[in-house]
C-alpha positions as CSV (number, residue, x, y, z in Angstrom):
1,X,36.0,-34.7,1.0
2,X,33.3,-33.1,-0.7
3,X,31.3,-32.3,2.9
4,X,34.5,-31.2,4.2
5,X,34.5,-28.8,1.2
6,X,30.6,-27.6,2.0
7,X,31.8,-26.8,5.9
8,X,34.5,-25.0,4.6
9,X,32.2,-22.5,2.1
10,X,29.4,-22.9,4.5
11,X,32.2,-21.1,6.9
12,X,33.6,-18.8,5.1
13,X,30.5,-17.1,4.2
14,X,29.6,-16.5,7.9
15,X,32.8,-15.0,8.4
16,X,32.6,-13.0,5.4
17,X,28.7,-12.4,6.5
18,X,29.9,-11.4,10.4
19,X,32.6,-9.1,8.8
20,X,30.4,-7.2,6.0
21,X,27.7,-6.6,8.7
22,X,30.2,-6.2,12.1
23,X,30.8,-2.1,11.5
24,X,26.7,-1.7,10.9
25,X,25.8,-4.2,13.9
26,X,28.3,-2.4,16.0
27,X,26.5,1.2,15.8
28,X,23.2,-0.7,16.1
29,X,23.7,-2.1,19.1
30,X,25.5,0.5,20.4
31,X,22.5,2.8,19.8
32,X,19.9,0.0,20.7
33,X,18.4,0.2,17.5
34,X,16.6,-3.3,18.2
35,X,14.7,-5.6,15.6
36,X,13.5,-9.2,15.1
37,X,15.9,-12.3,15.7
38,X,18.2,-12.5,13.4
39,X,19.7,-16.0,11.4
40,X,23.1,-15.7,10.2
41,X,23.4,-14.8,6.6
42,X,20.0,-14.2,5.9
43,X,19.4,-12.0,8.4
44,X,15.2,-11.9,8.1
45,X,14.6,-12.8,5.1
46,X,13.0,-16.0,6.2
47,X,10.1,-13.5,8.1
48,X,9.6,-10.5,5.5
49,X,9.7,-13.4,3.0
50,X,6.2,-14.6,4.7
51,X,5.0,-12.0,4.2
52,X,2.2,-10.7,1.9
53,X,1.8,-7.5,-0.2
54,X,-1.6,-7.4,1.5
55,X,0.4,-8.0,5.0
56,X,2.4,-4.8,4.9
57,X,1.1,-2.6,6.7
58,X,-0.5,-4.2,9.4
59,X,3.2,-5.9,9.8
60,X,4.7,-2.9,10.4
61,X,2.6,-1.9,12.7
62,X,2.6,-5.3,14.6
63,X,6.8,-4.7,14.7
64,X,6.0,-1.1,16.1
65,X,4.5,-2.2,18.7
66,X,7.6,-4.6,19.3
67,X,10.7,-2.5,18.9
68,X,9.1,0.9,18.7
69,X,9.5,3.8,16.4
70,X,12.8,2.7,15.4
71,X,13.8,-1.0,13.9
72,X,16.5,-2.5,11.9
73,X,15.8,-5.6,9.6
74,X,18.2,-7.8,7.9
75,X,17.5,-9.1,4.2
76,X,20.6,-11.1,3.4
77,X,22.9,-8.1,3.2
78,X,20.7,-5.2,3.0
79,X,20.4,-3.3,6.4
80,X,17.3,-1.0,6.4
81,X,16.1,1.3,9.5
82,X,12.6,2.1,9.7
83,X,12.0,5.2,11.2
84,X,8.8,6.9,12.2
85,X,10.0,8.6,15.3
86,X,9.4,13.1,14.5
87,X,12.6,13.7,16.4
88,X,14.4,12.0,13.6
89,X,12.7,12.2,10.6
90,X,13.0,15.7,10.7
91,X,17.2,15.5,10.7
92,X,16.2,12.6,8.0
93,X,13.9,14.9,5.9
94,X,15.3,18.4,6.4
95,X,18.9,16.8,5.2
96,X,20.8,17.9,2.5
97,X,23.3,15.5,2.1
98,X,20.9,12.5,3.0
99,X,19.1,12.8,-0.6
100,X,19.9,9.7,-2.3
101,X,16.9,7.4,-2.4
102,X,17.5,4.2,-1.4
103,X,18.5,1.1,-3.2
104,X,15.1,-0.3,-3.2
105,X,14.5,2.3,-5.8
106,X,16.7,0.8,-7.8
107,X,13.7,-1.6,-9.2
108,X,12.0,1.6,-11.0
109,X,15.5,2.1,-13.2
110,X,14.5,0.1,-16.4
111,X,11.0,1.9,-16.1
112,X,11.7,6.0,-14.9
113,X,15.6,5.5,-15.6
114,X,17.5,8.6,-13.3
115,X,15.5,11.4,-13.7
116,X,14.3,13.6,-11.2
117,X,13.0,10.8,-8.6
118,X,16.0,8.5,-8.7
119,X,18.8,10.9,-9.7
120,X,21.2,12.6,-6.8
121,X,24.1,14.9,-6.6
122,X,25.0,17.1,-9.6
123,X,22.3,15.7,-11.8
124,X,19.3,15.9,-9.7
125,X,19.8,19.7,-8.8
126,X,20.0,20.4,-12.5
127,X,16.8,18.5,-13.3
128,X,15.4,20.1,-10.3
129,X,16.2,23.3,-11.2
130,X,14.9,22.7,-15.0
131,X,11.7,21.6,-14.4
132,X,10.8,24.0,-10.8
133,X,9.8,26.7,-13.4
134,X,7.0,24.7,-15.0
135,X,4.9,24.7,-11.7
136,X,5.3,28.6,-11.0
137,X,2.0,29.6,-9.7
138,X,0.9,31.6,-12.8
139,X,1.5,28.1,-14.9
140,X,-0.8,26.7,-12.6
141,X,-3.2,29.2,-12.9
142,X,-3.6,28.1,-16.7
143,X,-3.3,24.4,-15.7
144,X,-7.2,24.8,-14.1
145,X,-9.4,25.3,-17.3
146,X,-7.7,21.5,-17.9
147,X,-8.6,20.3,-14.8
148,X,-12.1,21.0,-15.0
149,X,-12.2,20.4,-18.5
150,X,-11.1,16.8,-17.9
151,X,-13.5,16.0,-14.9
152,X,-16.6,17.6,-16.9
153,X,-15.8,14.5,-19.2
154,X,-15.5,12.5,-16.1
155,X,-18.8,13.3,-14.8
156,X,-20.2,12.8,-18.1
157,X,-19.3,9.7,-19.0
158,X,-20.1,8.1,-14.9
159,X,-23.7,9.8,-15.3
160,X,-24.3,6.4,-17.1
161,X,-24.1,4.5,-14.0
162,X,-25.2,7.4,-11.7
163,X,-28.3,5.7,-10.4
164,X,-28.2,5.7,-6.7
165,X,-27.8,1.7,-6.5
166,X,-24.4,0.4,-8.6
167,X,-21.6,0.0,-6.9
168,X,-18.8,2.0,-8.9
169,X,-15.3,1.1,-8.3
170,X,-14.3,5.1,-8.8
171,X,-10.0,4.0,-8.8
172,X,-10.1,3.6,-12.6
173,X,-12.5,5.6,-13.6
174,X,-10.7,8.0,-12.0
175,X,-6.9,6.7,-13.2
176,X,-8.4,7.9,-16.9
177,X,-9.0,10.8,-15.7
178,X,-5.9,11.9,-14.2
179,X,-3.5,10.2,-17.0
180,X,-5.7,12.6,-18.8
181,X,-4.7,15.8,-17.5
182,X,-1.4,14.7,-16.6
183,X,-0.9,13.9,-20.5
184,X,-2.0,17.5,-21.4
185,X,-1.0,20.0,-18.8
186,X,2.7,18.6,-18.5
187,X,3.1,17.3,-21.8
188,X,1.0,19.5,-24.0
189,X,-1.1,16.8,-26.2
190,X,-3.8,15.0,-25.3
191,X,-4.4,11.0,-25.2
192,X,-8.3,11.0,-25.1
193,X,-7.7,8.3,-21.9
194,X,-11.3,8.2,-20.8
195,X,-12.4,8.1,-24.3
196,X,-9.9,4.6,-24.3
197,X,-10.3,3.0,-20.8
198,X,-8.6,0.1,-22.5
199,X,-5.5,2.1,-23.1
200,X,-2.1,-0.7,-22.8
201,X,-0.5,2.1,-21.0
202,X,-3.0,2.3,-18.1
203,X,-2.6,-1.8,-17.6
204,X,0.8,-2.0,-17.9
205,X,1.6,0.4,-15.2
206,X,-1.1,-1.8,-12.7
207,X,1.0,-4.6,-13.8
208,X,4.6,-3.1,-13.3
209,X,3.8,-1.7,-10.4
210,X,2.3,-5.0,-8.5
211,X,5.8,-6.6,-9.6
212,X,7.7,-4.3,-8.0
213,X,5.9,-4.3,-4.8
214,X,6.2,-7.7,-5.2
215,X,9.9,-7.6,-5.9
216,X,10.0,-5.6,-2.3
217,X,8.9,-8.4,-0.5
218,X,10.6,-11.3,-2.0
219,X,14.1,-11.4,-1.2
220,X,15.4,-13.5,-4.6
221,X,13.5,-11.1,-6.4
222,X,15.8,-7.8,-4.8
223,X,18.8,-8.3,-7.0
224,X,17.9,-7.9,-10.9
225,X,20.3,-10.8,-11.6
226,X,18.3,-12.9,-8.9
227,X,15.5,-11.7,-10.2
228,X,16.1,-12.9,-13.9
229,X,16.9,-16.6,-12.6
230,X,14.3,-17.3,-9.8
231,X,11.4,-15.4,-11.8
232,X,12.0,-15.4,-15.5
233,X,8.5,-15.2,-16.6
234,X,8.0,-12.3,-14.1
235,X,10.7,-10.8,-15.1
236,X,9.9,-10.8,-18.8
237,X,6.9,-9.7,-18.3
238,X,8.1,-7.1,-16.4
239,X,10.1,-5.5,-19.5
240,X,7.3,-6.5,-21.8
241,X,5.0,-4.2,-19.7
242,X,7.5,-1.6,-19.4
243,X,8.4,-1.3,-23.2
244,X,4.6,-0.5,-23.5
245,X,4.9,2.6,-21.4
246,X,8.1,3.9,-23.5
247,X,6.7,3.2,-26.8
248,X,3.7,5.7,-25.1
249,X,5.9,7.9,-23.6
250,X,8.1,8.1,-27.0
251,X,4.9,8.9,-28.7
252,X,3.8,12.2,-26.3
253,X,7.7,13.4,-26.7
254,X,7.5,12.5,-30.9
255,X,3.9,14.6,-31.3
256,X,5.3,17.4,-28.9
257,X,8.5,17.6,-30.5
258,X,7.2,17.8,-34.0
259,X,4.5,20.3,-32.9
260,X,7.3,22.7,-31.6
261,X,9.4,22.1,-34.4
262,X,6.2,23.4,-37.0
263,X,5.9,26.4,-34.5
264,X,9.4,27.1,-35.0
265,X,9.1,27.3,-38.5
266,X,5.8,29.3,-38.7
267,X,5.8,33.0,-38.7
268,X,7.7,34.8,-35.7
269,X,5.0,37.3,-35.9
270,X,2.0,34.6,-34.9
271,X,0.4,35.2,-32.0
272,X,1.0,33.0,-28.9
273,X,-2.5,32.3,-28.5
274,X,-4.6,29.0,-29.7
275,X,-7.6,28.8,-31.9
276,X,-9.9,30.1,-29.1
277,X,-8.3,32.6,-28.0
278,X,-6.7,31.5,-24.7
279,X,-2.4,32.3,-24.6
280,X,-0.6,29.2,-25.3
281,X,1.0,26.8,-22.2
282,X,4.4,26.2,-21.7
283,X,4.1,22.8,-21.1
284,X,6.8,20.6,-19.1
285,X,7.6,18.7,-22.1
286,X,8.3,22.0,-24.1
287,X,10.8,23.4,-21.4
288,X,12.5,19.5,-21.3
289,X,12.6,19.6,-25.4
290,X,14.0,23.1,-25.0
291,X,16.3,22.4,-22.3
292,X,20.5,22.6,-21.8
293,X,22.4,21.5,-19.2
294,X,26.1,22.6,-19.4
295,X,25.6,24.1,-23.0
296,X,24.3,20.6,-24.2
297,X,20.9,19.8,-25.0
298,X,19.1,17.2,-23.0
299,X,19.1,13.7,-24.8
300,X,16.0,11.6,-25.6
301,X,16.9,9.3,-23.0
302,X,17.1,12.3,-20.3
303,X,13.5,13.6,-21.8
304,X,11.9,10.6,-21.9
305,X,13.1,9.3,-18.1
306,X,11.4,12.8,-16.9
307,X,8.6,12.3,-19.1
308,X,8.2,8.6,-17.7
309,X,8.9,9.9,-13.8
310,X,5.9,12.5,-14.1
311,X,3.5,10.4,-16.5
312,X,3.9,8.0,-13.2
313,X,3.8,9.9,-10.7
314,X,1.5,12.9,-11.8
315,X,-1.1,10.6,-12.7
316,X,-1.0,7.5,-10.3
317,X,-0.5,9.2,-7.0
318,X,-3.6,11.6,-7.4
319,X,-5.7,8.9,-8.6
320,X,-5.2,7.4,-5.0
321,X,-5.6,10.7,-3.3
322,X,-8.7,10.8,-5.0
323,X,-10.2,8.0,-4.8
324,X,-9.9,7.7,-1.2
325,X,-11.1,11.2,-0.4
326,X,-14.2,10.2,-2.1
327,X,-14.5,7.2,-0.4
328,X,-14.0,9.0,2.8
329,X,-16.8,11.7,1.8
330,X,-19.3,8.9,0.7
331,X,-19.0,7.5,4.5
332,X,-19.5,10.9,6.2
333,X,-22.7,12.1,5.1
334,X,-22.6,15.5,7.6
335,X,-19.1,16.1,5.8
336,X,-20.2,15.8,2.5
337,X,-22.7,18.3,3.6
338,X,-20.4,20.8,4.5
339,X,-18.6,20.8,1.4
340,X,-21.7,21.3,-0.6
341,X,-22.2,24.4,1.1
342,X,-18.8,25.5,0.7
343,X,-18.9,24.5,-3.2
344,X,-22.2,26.7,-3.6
345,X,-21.1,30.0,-1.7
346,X,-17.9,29.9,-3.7
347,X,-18.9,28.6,-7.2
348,X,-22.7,28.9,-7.2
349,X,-25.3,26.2,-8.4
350,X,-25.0,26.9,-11.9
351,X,-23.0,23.4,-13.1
352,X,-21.7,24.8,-16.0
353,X,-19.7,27.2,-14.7
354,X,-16.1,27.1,-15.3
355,X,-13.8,26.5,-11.6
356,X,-11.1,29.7,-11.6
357,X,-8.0,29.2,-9.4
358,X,-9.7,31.8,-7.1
359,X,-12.4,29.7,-6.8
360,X,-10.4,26.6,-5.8
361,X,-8.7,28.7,-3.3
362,X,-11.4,29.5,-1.4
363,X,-12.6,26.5,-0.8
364,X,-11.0,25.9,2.8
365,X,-12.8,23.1,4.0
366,X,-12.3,21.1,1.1
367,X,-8.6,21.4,1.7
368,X,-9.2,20.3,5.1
369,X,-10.9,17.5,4.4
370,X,-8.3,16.8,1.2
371,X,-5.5,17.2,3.7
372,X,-7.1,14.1,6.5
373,X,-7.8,12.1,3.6
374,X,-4.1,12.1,2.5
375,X,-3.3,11.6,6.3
376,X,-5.3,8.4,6.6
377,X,-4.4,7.3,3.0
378,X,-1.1,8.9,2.3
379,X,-1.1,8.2,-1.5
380,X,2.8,7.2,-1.6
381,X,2.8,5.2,1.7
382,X,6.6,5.1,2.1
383,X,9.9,6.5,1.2
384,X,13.5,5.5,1.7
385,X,16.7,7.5,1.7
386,X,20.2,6.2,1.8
387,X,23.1,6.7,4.0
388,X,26.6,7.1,1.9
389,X,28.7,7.4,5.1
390,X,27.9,7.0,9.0
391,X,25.1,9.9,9.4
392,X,24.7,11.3,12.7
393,X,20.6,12.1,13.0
394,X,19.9,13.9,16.8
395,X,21.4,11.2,19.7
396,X,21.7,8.2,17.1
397,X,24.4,7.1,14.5
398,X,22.6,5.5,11.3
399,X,25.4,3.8,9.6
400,X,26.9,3.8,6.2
401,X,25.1,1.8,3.5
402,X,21.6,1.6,5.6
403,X,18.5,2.1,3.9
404,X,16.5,4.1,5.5
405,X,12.7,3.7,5.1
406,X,10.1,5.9,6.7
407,X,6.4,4.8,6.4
408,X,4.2,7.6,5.9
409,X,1.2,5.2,6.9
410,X,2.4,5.1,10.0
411,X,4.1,8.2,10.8
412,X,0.2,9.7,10.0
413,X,-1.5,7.4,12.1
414,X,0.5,8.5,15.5
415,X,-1.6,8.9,18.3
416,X,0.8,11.5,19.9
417,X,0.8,13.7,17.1
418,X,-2.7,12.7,15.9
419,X,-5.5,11.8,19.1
420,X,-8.1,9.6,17.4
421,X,-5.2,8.8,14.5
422,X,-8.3,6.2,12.9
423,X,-11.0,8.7,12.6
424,X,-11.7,10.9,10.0
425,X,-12.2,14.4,11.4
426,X,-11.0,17.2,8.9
427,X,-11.4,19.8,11.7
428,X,-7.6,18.9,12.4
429,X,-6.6,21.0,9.5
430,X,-8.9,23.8,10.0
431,X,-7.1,27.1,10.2
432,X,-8.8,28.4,12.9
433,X,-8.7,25.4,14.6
434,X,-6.0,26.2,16.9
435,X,-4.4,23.3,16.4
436,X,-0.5,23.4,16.7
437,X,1.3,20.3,14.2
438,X,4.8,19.4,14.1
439,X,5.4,20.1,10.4
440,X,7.6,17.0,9.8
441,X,4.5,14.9,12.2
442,X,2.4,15.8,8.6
443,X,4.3,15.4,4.9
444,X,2.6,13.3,2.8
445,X,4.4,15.0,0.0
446,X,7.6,14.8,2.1
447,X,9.4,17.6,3.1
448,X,13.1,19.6,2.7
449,X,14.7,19.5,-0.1
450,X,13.6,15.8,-1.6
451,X,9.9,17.1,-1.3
452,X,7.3,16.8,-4.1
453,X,7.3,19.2,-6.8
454,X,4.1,19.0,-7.8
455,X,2.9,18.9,-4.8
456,X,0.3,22.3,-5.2
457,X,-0.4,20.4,-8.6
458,X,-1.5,17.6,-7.1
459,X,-3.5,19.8,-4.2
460,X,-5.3,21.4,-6.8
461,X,-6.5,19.3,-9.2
462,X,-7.6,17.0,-6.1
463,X,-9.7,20.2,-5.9
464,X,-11.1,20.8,-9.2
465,X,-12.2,17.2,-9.6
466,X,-13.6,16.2,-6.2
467,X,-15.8,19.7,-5.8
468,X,-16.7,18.7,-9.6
469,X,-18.4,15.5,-8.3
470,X,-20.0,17.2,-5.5
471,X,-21.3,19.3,-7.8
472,X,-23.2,16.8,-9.8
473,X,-23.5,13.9,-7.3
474,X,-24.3,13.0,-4.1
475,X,-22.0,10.5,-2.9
476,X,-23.0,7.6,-1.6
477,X,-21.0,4.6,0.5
478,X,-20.8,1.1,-1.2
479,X,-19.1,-2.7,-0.4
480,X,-17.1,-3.8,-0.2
481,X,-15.0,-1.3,2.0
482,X,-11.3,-0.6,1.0
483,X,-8.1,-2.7,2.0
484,X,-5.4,-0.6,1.8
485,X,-2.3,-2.6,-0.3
486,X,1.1,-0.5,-0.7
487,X,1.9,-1.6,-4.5
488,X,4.1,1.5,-5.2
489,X,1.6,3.8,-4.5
490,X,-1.7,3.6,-2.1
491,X,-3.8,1.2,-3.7
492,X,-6.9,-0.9,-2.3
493,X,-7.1,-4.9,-3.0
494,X,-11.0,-4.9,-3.0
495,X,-11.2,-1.7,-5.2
496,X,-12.7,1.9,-3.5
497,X,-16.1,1.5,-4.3
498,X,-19.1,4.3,-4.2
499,X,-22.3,4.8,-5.3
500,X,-23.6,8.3,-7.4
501,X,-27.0,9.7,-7.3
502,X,-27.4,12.8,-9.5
503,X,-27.7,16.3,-7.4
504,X,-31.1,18.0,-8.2
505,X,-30.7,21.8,-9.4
């Protein structure tokens, strides 16, 4: 009786699997969307499940080569598409009604909540239109004097170890850094990072981060109630980690919050200037604390999900943009060159000087080479959307309830968009060039209406604090080389290692 009873469950569930998946299987093989073999019920969770965090990428390129630009896979009963094919990314990316991210995101809820990166529909174009203000170009403009502010403390503090011979593993150095003038341009207070490398915050979003990515890749670890039974030690961690970060975040929004409430109740006659004389910022934080959305002011929970999303993701992702611009510079001497001749015509030799926007915008090649570095090491590897109904994109039908997943790493690295996709040449993104690009062919800050907000942010204090280094340093290569891991963001396994030799005058 009771193995009777097992063959009875055992076939029920594949008819219940066959008829969840037959509407989804239908268009895919109607649209020879192909992909591995798959096992009924779990689909290929068997083969992702082999696989490492270290694996990723060079699985996904191994499947490329397999099924081509386009490739379903099956984890139990989560369908996702993996598209790096231009001709569809572009009805994928220029979409908008295909916003929602998909539900792989939904492990960075208990950390970022819904704020801007996870929210869709009504919510997300309020937030959106909220915070767009905050990086107008003039608010930029002010941003700089932090920028180089923060990576003249940089410099400082790595002249210590600028010797020509140690191996310095820049990624945290510059993680400090960045959390830095993320902390004070956006939020308006500063966290004196680099004067604390052992800040918890710093650690607990390595940690966080590596559990999710792990999370990705392990299929009893997808579902949050799975995730709780299989790995409970993982998983407490996990929130142990991420009640660090909000007890952090809490603390920026409490010291900004009581800073605007003493300027409220100051005279309305003072002066919007600081103690040195330079006109106060509008910070991101200020225009959240200040914010309304349907006559109603934004709760703490709202504030502090934003707060969370760019404390994330305007300090983490241009720490890997970085890092692995530097590491590119320190392997290609004539480049590094260049660039110290560009830094010089436009700033000078003096040091001390103070960068200006107009400085940072005139140095061209610096962008270029800025620009190959993100296309070899795009510093968020990967995004996903969401289908909510059958979504027509060019000659193909993506079904309802597919995740769609498009791997920057890849789509980067195409030799038909990109001859030589492996080799670092920043000429590609010279403006005089002559070289034509398919826009949607290069978005490492994604594109349409999903695309990143900060993204001339990002660009510019990428500037201001790699010309700062070239200023002071020559760069020099160092072991081990990188291994690109995708762990959220871009991140290497062995470190991104260089050596510094101070610059004579």
């Amino acid at each position: 009786m009771f193995i009777e009873l097992i063959i009875l469950a055992l076939t029920v569930l594949l008819v219940w699997d066959y008829l969840f998946k037959m509407h989804r299987n239908d268009l895919l093989n109607k649209y020879k969307i192909p992909g591995p073999p798959l096992v009924p019920l779990l689909g290929n969770a068997l083969e992702v499940g082999k696989w490492k965090t270290d694996e990723i990428i060079a699985k996904t390129f191994e499947n490329r080569m397999k099924y081509g630009k386009i490739m379903r896979f099956w984890v139990l009963h989560q369908l996702t598409v993996i598209v790096s094919d231009i001709k569809y990314l572009e009805f994928i990316l220029s979409s908008q009604q295909l916003i929602k991210k998909s539900s792989f995101y939904d492990f960075l809820v208990c950390w970022l909540g819904r704020g801007l990166l996870l929210s869709t529909g009504r919510k997300w174009h309020a937030r959106r239109k909220i915070i767009t203000p905050t990086f107008h170009f003039k608010i930029l403009e002010e941003f700089v004097e932090i920028f180089d502010q923060q990576s003249g403390v940089m410099v400082k503090k790595l002249k210590e170890q600028a010797d020509g011979k140690t191996a310095i593993n820049i990624f945290p150095v510059v993680c400090l850094t960045a959390l830095d003038i993320i902390a004070e341009t956006a939020m308006g207070v500063k966290v004196h990072a680099q004067d604390n490398p052992d800040i918890e915050y710093v650690r607990a979003v390595a940690s966080v981060a590596a559990t999710m990515a792990k999370r990705f890749m392990t299929p009893t670890w997808r579902l949050d109630w799975l995730f709780r039974l299989t790995a409970p030690n993982e998983y407490k961690k996990m929130m142990q980690e991420t009640a660090v970060m909000h007890k952090f975040t809490n603390a920026v929004i409490m010291e900004r919050r009581a800073a605007l409430e003493q300027k409220q109740t100051s005279s309305a006659d003072e002066p919007e200037v600081d103690d040195v004389g330079s006109k106060k910022r509008m910070a991101l934080l200020d225009v959240l604390l200040q914010a309304t959305h349907d006559g109603t002011p934004l709760s703490n929970d709202d504030i502090r999900e934003e707060v969370d999303t760019f404390m994330f993701e305007g300090h983490d992702t241009t720490t890997s943009g970085i890092s692995f611009c530097l590491y590119l510079i320190s392997r290609h001497p004539d480049v590094q060159q260049k660039l110290v001749e560009e830094i010089n015509d436009v700033i000078g030799t003096d040091k001390t000087r103070a960068i200006t926007l107009h400085d940072l915008q005139e140095l061209k090649y610096l962008e270029s080479v800025i620009k190959e570095s993100l296309r070899l090491y795009p510093p968020v590897p990967v995004i996903g959307r969401e289908t909510t109904e059958d979504t027509q994109l060019g000659d193909i039908v993506i079904p309802a309830k597919t995740n769609i997943s498009i791997p920057f790493f890849m789509v980067l690295r195409d030799p038909e968009h990109f001859p030589e996709p492996d080799a670092f040449k920043p000429e590609r993104f010279v403006v005089d060039s002559g070289n034509k690009m398919n826009p949607f062919s290069y978005a490492p800050f994604s594109a349409g209406p999903r695309n990143c907000i900060g993204q001339k942010y990002a660009v510019y204090e990428m500037k201001s604090t790699i010309s700062k280094i070239l200023r002071n340093f020559e760069i020099l290569p160092a072991e081990p080389d990188v291994k690109p891991i995708i762990n959220l963001i871009l991140r290497s396994a062995t470190g991104v290692h260089i050596k510094l030799k101070p610059r004579s005058d």
